[in-house]
C-alpha positions as CSV (number, residue, x, y, z in Angstrom):
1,X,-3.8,259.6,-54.6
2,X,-7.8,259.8,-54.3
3,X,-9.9,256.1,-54.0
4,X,-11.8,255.8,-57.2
5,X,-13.3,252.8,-58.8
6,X,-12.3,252.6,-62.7
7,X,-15.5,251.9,-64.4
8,X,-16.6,251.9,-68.6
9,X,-17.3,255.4,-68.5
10,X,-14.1,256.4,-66.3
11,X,-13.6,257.4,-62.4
12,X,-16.7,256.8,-60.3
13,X,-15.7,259.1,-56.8
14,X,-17.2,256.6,-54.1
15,X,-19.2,258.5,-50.5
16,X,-19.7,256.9,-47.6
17,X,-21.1,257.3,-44.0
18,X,-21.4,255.3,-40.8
19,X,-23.8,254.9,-38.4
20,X,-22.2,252.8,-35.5
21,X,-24.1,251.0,-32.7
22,X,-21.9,251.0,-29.7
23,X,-23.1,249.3,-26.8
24,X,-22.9,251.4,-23.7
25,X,-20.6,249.7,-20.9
26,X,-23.0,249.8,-17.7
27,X,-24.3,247.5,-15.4
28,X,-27.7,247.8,-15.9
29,X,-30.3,248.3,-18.9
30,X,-30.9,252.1,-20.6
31,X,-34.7,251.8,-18.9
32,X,-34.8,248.8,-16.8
33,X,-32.5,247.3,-13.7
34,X,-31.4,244.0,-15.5
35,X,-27.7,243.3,-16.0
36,X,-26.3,244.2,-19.7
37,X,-23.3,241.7,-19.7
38,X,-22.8,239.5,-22.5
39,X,-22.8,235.8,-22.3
40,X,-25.6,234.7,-19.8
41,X,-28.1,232.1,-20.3
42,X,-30.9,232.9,-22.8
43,X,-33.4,235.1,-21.1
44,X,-31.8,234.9,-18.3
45,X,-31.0,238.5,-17.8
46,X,-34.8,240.1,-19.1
47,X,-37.0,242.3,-16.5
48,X,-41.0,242.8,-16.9
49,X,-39.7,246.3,-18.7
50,X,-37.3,244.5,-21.0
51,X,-40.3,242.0,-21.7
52,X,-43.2,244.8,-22.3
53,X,-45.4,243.9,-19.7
54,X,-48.3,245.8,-19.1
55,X,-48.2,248.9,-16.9
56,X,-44.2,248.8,-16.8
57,X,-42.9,251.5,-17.0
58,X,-39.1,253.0,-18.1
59,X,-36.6,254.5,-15.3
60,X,-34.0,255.8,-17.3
61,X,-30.3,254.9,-16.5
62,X,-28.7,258.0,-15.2
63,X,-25.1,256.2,-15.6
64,X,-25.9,255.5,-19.5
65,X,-26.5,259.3,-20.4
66,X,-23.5,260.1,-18.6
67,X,-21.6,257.6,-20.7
68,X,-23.1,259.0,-23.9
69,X,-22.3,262.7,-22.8
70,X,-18.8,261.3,-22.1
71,X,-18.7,259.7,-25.7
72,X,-19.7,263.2,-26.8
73,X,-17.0,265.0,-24.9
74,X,-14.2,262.3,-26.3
75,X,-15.4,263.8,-30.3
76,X,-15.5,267.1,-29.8
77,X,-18.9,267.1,-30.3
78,X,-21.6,270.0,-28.4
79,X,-23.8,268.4,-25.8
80,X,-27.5,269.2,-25.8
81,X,-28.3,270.2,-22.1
82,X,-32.4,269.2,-23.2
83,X,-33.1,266.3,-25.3
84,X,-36.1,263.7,-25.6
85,X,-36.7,260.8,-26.0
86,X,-39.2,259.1,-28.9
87,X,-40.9,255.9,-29.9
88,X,-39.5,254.8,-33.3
89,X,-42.4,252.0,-34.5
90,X,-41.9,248.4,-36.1
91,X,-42.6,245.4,-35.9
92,X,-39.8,242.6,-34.8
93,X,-40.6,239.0,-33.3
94,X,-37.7,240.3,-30.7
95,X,-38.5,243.5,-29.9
96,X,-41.6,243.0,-27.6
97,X,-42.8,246.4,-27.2
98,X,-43.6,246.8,-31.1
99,X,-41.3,249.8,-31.0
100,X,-37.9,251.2,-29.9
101,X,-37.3,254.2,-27.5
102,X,-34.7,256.3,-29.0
103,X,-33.8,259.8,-29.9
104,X,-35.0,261.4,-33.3
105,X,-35.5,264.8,-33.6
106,X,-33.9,265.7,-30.0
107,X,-30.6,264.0,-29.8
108,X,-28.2,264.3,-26.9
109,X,-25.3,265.0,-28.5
110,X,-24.7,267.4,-31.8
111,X,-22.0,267.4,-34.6
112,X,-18.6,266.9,-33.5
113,X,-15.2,265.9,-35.3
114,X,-12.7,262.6,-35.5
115,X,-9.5,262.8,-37.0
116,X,-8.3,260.1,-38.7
117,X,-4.8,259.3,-39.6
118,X,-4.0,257.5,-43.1
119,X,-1.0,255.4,-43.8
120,X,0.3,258.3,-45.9
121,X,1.1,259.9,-42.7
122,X,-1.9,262.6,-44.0
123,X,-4.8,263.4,-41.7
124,X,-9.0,264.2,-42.5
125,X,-11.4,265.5,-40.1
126,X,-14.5,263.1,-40.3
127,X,-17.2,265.3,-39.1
128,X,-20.5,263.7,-36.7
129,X,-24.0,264.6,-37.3
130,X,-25.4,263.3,-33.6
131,X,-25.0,260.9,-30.9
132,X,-28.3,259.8,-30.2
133,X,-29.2,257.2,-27.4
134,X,-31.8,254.3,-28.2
135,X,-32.0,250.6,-26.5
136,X,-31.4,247.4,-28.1
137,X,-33.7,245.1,-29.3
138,X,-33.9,241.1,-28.5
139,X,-32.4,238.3,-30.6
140,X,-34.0,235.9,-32.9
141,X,-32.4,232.5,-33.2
142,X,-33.0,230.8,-36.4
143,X,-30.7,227.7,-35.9
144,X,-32.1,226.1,-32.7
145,X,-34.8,223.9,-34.2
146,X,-35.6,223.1,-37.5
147,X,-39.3,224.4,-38.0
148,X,-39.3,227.4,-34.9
149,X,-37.3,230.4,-34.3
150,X,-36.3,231.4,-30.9
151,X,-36.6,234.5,-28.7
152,X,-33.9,235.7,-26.9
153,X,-34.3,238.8,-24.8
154,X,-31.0,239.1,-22.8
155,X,-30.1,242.0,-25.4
156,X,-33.7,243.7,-25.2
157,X,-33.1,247.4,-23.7
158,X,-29.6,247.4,-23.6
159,X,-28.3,250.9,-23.9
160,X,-26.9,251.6,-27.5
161,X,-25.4,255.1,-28.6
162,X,-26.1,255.2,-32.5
163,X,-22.8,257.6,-33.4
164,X,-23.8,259.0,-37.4
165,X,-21.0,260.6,-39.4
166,X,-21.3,262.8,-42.3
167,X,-20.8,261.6,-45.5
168,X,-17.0,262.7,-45.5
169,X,-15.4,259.2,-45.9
170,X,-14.3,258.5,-49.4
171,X,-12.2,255.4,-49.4
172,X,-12.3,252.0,-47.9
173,X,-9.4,252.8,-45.9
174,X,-10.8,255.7,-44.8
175,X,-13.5,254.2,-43.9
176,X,-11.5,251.5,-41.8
177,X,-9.2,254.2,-40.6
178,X,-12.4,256.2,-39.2
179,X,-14.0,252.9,-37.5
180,X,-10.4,252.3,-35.9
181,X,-10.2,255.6,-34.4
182,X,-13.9,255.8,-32.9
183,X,-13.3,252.3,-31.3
184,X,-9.9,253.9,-29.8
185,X,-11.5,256.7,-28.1
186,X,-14.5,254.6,-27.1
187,X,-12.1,252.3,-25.3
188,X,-10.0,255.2,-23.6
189,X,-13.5,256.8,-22.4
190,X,-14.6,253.3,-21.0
191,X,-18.0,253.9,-22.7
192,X,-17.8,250.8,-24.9
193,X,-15.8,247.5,-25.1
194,X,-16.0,248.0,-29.2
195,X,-15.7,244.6,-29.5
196,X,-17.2,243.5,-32.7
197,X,-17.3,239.9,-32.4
198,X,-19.9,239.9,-29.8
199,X,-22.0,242.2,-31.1
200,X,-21.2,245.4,-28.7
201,X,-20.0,247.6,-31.7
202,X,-21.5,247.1,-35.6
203,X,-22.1,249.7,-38.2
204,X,-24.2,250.3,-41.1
205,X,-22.3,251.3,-43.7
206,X,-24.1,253.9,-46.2
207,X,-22.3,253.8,-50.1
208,X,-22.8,255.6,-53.0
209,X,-21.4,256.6,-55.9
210,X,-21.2,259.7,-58.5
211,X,-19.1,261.7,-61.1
212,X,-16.6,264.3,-59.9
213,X,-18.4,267.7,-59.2
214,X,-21.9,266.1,-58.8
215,X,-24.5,265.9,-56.2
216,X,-24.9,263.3,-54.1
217,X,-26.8,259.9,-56.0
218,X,-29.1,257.8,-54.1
219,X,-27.7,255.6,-51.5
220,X,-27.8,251.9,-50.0
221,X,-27.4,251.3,-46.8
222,X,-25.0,247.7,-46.2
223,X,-26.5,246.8,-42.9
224,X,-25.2,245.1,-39.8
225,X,-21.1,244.8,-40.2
226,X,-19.3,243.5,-37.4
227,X,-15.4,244.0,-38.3
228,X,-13.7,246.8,-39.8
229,X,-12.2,244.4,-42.3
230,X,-15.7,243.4,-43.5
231,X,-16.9,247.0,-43.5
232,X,-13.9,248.2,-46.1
233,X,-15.0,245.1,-48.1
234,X,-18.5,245.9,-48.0
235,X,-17.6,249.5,-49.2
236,X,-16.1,248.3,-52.6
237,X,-18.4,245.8,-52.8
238,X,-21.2,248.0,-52.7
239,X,-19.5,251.0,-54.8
240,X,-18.5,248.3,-57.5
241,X,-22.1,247.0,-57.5
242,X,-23.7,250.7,-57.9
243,X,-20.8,251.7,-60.5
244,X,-22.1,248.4,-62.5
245,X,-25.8,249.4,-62.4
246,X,-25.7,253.2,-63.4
247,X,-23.4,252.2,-66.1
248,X,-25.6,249.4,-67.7
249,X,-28.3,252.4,-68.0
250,X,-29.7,251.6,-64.3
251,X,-31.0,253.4,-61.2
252,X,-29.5,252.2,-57.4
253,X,-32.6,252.0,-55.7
254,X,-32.3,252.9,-52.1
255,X,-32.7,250.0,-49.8
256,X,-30.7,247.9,-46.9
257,X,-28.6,245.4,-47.8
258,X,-26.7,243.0,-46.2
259,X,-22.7,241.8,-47.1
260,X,-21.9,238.6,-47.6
261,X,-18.5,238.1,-46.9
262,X,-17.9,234.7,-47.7
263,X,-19.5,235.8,-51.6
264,X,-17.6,239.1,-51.1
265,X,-20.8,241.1,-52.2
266,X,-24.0,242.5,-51.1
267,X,-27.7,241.7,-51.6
268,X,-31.2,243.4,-50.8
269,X,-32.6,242.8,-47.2
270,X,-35.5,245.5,-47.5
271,X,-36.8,248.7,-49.4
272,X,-35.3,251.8,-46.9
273,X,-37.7,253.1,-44.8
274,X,-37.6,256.7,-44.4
275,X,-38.7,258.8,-41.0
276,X,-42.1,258.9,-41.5
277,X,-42.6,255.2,-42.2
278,X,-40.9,255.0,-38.7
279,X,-44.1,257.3,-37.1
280,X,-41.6,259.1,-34.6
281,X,-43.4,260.5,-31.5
282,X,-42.0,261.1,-28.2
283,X,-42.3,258.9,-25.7
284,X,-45.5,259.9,-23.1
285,X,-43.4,257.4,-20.4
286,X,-40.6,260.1,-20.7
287,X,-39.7,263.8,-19.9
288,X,-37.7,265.4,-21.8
289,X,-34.3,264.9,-20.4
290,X,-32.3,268.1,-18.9
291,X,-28.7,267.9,-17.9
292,X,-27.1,270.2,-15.5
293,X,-24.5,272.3,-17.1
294,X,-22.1,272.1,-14.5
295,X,-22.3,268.1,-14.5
296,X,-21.3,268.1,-17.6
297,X,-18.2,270.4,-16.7
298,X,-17.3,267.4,-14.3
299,X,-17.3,265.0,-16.5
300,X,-15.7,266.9,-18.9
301,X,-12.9,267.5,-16.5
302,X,-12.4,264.0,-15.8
303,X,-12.0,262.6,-19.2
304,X,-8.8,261.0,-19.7
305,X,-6.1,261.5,-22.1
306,X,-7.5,260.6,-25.0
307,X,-5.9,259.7,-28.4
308,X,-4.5,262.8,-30.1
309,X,-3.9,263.8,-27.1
310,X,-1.4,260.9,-26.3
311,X,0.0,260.8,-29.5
312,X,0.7,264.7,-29.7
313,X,2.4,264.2,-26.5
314,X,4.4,260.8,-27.3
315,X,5.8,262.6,-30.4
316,X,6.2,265.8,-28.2
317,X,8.5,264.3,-25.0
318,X,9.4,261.0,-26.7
319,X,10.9,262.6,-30.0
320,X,8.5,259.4,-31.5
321,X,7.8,259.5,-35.5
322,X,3.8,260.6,-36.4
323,X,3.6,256.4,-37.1
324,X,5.1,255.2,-34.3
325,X,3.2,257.2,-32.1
326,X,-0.2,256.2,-33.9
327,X,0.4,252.6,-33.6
328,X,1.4,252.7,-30.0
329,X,-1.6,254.8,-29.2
330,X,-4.0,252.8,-31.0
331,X,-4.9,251.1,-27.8
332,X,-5.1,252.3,-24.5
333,X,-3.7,249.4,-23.1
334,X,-0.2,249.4,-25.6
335,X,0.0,253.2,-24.5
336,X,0.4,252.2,-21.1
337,X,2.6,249.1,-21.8
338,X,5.0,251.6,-23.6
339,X,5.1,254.1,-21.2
340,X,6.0,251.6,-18.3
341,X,8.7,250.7,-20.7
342,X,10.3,253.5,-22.0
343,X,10.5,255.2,-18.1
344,X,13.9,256.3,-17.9
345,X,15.1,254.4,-21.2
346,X,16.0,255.6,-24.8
347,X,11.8,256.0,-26.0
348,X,12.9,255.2,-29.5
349,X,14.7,252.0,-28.9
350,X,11.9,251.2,-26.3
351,X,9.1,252.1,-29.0
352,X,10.9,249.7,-31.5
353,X,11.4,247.0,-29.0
354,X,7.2,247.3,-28.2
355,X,6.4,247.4,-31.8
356,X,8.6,244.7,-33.6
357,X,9.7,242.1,-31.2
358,X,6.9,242.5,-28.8
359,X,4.1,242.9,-31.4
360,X,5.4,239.7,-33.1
361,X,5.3,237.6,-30.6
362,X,1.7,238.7,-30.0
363,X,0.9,238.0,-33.6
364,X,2.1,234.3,-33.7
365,X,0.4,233.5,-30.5
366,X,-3.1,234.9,-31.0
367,X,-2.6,237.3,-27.8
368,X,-3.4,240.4,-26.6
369,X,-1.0,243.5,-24.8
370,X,-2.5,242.3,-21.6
371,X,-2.2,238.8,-22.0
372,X,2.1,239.7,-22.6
373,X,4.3,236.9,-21.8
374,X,7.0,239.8,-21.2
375,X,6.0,242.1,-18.7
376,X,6.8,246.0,-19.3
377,X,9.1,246.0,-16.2
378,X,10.7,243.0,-17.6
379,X,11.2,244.8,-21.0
380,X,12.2,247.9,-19.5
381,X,15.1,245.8,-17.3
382,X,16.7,244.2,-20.5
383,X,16.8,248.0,-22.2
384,X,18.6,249.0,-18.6
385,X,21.3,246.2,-19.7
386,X,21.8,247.0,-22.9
387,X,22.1,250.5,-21.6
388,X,24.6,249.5,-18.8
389,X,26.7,247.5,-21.4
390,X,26.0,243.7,-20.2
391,X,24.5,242.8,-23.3
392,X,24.3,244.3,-26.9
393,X,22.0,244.2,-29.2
394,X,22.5,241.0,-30.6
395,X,22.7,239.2,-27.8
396,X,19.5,240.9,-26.5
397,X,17.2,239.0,-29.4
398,X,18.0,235.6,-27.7
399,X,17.4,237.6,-24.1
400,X,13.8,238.3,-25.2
401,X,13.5,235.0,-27.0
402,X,14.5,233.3,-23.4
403,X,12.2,236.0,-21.3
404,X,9.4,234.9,-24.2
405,X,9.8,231.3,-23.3
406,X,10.5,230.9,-19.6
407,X,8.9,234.1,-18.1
408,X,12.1,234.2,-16.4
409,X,13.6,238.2,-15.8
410,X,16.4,239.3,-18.5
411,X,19.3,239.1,-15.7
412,X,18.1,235.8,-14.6
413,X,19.0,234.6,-17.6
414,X,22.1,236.5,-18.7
415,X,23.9,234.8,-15.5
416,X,22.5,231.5,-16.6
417,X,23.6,231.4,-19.9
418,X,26.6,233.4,-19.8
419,X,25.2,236.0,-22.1
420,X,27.2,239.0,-20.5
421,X,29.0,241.1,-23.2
422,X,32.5,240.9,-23.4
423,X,34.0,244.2,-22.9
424,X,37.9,242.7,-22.2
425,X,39.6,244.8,-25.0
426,X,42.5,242.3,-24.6
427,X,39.7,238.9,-25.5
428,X,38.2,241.7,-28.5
429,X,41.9,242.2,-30.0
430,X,42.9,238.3,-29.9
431,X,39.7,237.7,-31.7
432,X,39.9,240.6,-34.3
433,X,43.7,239.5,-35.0
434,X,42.6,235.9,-35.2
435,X,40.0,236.7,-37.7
436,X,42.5,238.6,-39.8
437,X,45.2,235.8,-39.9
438,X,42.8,233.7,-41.3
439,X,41.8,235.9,-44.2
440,X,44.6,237.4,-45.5
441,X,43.0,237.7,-49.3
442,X,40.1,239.8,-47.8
443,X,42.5,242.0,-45.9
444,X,44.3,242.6,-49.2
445,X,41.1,243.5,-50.8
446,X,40.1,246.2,-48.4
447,X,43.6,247.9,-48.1
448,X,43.3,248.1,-51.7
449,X,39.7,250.0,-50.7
450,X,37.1,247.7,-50.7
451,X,35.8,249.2,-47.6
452,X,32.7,247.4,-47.6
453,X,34.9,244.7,-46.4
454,X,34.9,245.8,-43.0
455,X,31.5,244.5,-42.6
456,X,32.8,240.9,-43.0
457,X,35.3,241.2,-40.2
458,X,33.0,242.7,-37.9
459,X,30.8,239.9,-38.6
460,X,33.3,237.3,-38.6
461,X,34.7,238.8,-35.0
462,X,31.0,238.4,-33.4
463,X,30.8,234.6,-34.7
464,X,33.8,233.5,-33.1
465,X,32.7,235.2,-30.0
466,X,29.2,234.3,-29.9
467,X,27.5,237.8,-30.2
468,X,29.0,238.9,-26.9
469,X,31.6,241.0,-28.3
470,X,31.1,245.0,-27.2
471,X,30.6,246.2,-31.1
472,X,31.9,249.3,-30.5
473,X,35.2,247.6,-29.1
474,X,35.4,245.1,-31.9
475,X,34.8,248.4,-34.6
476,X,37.8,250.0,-32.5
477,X,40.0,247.2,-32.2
478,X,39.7,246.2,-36.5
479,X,40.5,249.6,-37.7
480,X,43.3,249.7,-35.3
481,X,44.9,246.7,-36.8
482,X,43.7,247.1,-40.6
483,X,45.6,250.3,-40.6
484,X,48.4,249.3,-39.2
């Protein structure tokens, strides 16, 4: 069922594009030679370039354009073998130079595509306008003393690729589903961290709103997001705001705003600029930039799997479910976790193992895939003894709760606490006849065809031997003697 926000006057269809800020993984600056990692000392990491002192002059990073035309690759997206580079003017207390190189009118990369998969198990191509590159500018710190704002220029000239989407997103989750996916193949390509908290991926999130069948209405631009979660709230926010002015007999004016999530809503930062106010001229420190075509062929050839492209072939050789596969491709890092796994093993027990009990345990303690406290060769060794028969399924859940706690291997602690499955067929009768002594009434009821009492003696049967009972054996073994 289409998003729509329910307003006086009916259904209000809501539009949105993104423009996401992802900060290009490189050691150096896009124009200078200082290091770009995060963390460091205030100003500790800022070159005469970075600083815009006079008579310096830009050296463009050769190893940030490759990572852009990478980035490009990973969407589908046609690479511009010429591009150029501009000066986009303001003024900022942190960005020294009074204006920022980027790319206006001469991107580096063209449209391209992202697919995006939606919890209906439906799919929409979200088409990209560009991929332009541009640096970052410096900080401002406004909590350091109470009078004065501080400078910080760590950030000033780090390389940013500014990825713009059409206006093809129509939902919050959409929205969220689209973010998700760029930061996926962002992370496979090793072009950006997309790690939100620090600041190396953000989006401005552009919202309106109109009737079914009409033109587009004038848009705000919610500025600055740093989580997907916030961005889906900003979008209703936003929509619900607009839906509230046109309806009151208002006009959205088209500005930046900035979303408050603690408030859960948005309020004015600045009128929009538009290009002009910008005053856009290329950059006289900078020729135009012209990429080799057959460079681009090698980087193109050694992209990695990316993915669609793991998730086609998970559901492909794995027989995997459209869902599973989604989730388990989401990160790179899970991919590879599950694949280590599932070598050699059933792939749909291993992808439920991964998923459920794994992903739990990473929930409650606040960890990541690679921070496991079950290794995937671990994993993959307590699937070989369920496979071999030492231990079922039941008995497996108290494996993994042991490997979780002691980091100890799954045969390690089968022999330690006598977890081996009992396959004895003499041990599984004694039991099943035991169990049917003692409930003579029950038996009555399912010879009289209550079969749903079986159930109750297989359950019974497993108590009184601790889980270890073969299932299959004790299944055998109880019709053997109830039809008797």
């Amino acid at each position: 069922m289409a998003y729509s926000i329910e307003g006086r006057t009916g259904a209000w269809e809501v539009v949105i594009g993104l423009e996401v800020h992802a900060q290009v993984i490189s050691k150096a600056k896009l124009f200078s030679g200082a290091a770009a990692t995060f963390g460091a000392e205030a100003n500790a990491q800022v070159s005469f370039v970075d600083a815009a002192f006079p008579g310096m002059l830009p050296v463009l990073n050769e190893e940030c354009v490759a990572q852009a035309v990478r980035t490009g690759l990973g969407l589908n997206a046609q690479i511009n073998l010429v591009s150029r580079f501009d000066r986009k003017n303001y003024f900022y207390a942190d960005l020294p130079q009074g204006y920022q190189i980027s790319q206006y009118e001469h991107p580096i990369v063209g449209k391209g595509v992202v697919e995006i998969e939606l919890a209906d198990g439906s799919t929409r191509q979200i088409g990209v306008t560009r991929l332009h590159l541009e640096q970052d500018a410096g900080k401002s710190l406004h909590d350091q003393h109470p009078t004065k704002s501080f400078i910080d220029l760590n950030r000033s000239g780090v390389g940013l690729m500014e990825i713009v989407s059409e206006p093809d997103l129509r939902s919050p989750e959409e929205t969220g589903a689209y973010l998700r996916k760029l930061r996926a193949i962002l992370r496979y390509l090793g072009t950006c961290d997309g790690n939100m908290e620090e600041g190396s991926m953000r989006a401005d999130v552009n919202v309106s709103v109109r009737k079914a069948g009409e033109a587009y209405r004038t848009r705000c631009e919610v500025k600055n997001v740093n989580s997907v979660r916030f961005v889906m709230q900003a979008v209703e926010a936003e929509a619900a705001r607009q839906v509230e002015v046109w309806e009151s007999g208002g006009e959205v004016v088209q500005e930046t705003r900035l979303f408050d999530p603690a408030r859960g809503e948005t309020r004015p930062m600045r009128s929009k600029e538009d290009a002009h106010d910008y005053r856009y001229f290329p950059d006289p420190d900078l020729l135009p930039l012209v990429l080799d075509a057959d460079w681009v062929e090698q980087l193109r050839a050694a992209l990695p799997e990316l993915p669609d492209e793991k998730r086609a072939r998970f559901m492909r050789d794995f027989g995997l479910s459209g869902y599973d596969a989604s989730v388990l491709v989401a990160e790179r890092a899970t991919a590879d976790f599950f694949e280590a796994v599932a070598a050699g093993q059933d792939a749909k027990l291993a992808a439920n193992w991964v998923t459920v009990e794994l992903f739990a345990v990473l929930n409650k303690r606040g960890l990541s895939i690679e921070n496991s406290p079950v290794s995937a060769v671990a994993l993959g060794q307590m699937l070989d003894l369920m496979a071999n028969g030492t231990i079922n399924g039941r008995i497996a859940k108290d494996v993994f709760e042991a490997m979780v706690d002691s980091g100890d291997l799954p045969a390690v602690i089968v022999e330690r606490k006598g977890l081996r499955q009992v396959t004895d067929t003499g041990a599984i009768d004694a039991a099943c006849a035991a169990v049917l002594s003692a409930n003579p009434d029950k038996v009555a009821e399912y010879r009289s065809g209550k079969d749903k009492m079986f159930g109750f003696f297989v359950g019974q049967v497993m108590k009184a031997m601790a889980g270890k009972g073969n299932p299959a054996l004790v299944n055998e073994a109880l019709k053997k003697l109830l039809s008797a």
